[in-house]
N, C-alpha and C positions, 0 to 999 in steps of 0.2 A: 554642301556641303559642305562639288564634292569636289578637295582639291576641288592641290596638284588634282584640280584636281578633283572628287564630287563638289562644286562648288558648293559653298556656303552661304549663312544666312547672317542677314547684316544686323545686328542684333548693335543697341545702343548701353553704354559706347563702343563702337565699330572702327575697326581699319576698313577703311577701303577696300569693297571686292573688286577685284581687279581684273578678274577674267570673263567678264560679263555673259549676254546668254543669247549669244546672236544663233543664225543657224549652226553655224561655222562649229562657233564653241561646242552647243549641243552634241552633234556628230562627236565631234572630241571625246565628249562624256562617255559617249556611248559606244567605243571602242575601249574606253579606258574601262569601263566596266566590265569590258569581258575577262578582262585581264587581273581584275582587283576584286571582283563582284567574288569570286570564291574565297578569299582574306576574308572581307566581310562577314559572311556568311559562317564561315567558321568562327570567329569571333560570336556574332552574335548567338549561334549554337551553345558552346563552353559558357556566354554570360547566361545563359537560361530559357531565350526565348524558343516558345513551344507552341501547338496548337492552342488556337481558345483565347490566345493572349489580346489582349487593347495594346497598342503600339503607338507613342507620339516619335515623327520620326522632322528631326527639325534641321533645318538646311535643305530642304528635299529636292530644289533643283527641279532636276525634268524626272525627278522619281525614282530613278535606279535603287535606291536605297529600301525606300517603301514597296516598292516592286519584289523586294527580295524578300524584305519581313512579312507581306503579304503572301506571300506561296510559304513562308516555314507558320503563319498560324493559321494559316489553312481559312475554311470559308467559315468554322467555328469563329474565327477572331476577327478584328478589324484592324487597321491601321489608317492613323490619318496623318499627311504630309505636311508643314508649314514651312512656308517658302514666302519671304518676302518680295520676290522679283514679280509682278503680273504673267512676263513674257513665259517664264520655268513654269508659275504653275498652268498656263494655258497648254502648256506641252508637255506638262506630266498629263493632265485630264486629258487630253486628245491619244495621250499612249493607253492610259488606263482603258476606256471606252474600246481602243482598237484591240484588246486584251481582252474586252469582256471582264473585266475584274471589277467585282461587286462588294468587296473588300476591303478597297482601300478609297481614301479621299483625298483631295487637297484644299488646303485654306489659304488665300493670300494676307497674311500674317504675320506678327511676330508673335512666337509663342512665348517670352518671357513675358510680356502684358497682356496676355490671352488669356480670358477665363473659359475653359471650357465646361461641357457639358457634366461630364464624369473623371474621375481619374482615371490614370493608364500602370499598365502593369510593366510597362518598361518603355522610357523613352530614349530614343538611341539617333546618330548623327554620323555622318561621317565626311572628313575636309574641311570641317566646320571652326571648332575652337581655333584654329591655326589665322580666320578671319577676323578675330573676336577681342578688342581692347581690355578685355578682363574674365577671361575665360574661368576665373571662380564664382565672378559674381554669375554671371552665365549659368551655372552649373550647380549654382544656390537657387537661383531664380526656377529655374525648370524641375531639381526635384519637387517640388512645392507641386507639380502634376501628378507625382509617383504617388500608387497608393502605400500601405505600408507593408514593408517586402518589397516594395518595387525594385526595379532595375537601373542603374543608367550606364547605357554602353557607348563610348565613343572610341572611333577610328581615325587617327590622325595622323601624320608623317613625320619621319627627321630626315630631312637630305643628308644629314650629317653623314646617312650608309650606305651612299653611293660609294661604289669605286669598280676598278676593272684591272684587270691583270693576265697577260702583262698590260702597261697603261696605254691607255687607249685616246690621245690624244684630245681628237675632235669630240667625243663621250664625256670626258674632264671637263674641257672647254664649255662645252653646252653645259654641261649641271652648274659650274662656276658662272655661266651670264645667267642663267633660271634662277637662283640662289643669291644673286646680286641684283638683283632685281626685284624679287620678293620681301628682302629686306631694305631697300629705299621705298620701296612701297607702304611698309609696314607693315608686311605678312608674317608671321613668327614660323621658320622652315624648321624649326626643331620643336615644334608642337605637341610630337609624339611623345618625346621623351620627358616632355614636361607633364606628361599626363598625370602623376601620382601627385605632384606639387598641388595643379590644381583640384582634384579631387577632393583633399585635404582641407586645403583653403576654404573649401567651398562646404566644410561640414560634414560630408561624407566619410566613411570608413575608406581606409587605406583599399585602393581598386586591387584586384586579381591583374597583371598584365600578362600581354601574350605581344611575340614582336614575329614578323613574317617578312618575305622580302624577295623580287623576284628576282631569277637569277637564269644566266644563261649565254651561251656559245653558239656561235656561228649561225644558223635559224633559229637554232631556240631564242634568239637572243633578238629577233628582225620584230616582232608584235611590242616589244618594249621599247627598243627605239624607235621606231614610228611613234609611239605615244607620244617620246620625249622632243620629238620633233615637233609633232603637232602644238604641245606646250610652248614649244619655242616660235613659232607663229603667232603664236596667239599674244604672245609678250612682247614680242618685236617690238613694238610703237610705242611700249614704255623703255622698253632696251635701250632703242634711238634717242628717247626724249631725254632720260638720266645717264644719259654717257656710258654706257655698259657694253654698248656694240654698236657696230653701223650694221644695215642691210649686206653692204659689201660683203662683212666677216661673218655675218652667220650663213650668209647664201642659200636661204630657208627654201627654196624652191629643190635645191640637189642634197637638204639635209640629212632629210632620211636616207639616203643610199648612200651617200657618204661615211656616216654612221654604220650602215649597216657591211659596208667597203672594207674596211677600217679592221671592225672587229675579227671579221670572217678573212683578211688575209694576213693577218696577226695571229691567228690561232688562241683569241684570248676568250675571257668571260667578262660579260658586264655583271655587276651587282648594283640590284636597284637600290632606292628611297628607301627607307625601314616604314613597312607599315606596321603603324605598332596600336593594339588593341587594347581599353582599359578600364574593366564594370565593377559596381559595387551596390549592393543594395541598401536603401534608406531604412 
């Protein structure tokens, strides 16, 4: 990806992926997908994808993404995954197979030096650019898959739209070590909003955007912090290593109910991450 997130694909020149694809992480994905997986989907809907389509879907992780463009182009179309990690695409194809989905594939790849077969009627990403040391050149390199008409839809984030109201402490806290973190790492946390810069750059007509963002009070609000929690585990050990928190202060074991504590006796609302969506055709 994916992220925060669908993890991404390390495409050269790359930052560091930083959240790797242990089981641990996967799981991660895969709550965080229930959560975001209808953002997506709406995005890719309004960018145009439809039955019948060819789909390059790049970053693909353990599949969530492809999994999704797979069920909107039906058994009429295909989709294939490219995911650099071995470990991702071994467990996207063990998901697919357990699916029975004959529709989708995966290749351990990078699709900017990948020549495939055919062109693709839209190739789409998501968590991805925010990975990516030049996310124009990125996104130069890949239309070059698109046929003409093609699509390119990507999903990316700005932490920059978190907030909670009234503030909510321990919610602050965590998005500022997540966010300090990502950025001594060399992750770009406002990816999303940079999405027209690189489209541009990169050749394309100015993208259509759409921005989404989850939002919620007392349980509404417990499936989105759990996420942000589990994110916060999974960062830990770069947190410790760049000085951004000890074990002591995030206390990752009582995080989540902490958070979830917090909110719900405060009587506030958290606001998530901006997911923000942004396609254009070649």
């Amino acid at each position: 990806m994916t992220n925060p997130n669908n993890p991404g694909f390390e495409a050269s020149p790359a930052r560091a992926y930083v959240l790797g694809h242990s089981a641990q992480e996967l799981e991660r994905l895969n709550a965080q997908e229930r959560l975001v997986g209808p953002i997506t989907r709406q995005f890719l809907r309004e960018a145009g994808i439809v039955p019948g389509m060819r789909v390059l879907d790049v970053g693909s992780g353990a599949g969530d993404v492809a999994f999704l463009a797979a069920d909107m182009v039906g058994n009429g179309g295909d989709v294939t995954g490219a995911e650099s990690a071995p470990l991702a695409v071994s467990a996207a194809r063990e998901r697919a197979e357990a699916r029975s989905l004959r529709n989708v594939s995966f290749r351990a790849c990078d699709p900017t030096e990948t020549a495939f077969e055919r062109p693709f009627d839209a190739v789409v990403g998501r968590y991805v650019l925010m990975f990516n040391a030049d996310p124009a050149a990125m996104i130069r390199k890949l239309a070059g898959h698109l046929r003409p008409g093609g699509v390119m839809v990507f999903h990316e984030v700005d932490w920059d739209g978190t907030r909670s109201f009234p503030p909510s402490p321990t919610y602050e806290r965590c998005n500022r070590w997540i966010v300090e973190t990502f950025r001594l790492l060399g992750t770009e946390t406002r990816m999303g909003a940079m999405l027209h810069a690189a489209f541009v750059a990169a050749g394309l007509p100015a993208p259509v955007m759409r921005l989404n963002a989850l939002i919620g009070g007392g349980v509404g609000s417990a499936d989105y912090l759990h996420m942000i929690a589990e994110l916060a585990r999974t960062l830990l050990p770069a947190m410790e290593r760049l000085g951004v928190a000890t074990a002591a202060e995030v206390g990752i074991e009582t995080l989540a109910d902490r958070l979830r504590r917090e909110v719900a006796d405060g009587g506030g609302v958290i606001v998530g991450r901006s997911e923000i969506g942004a396609w254009s055709r070649v």
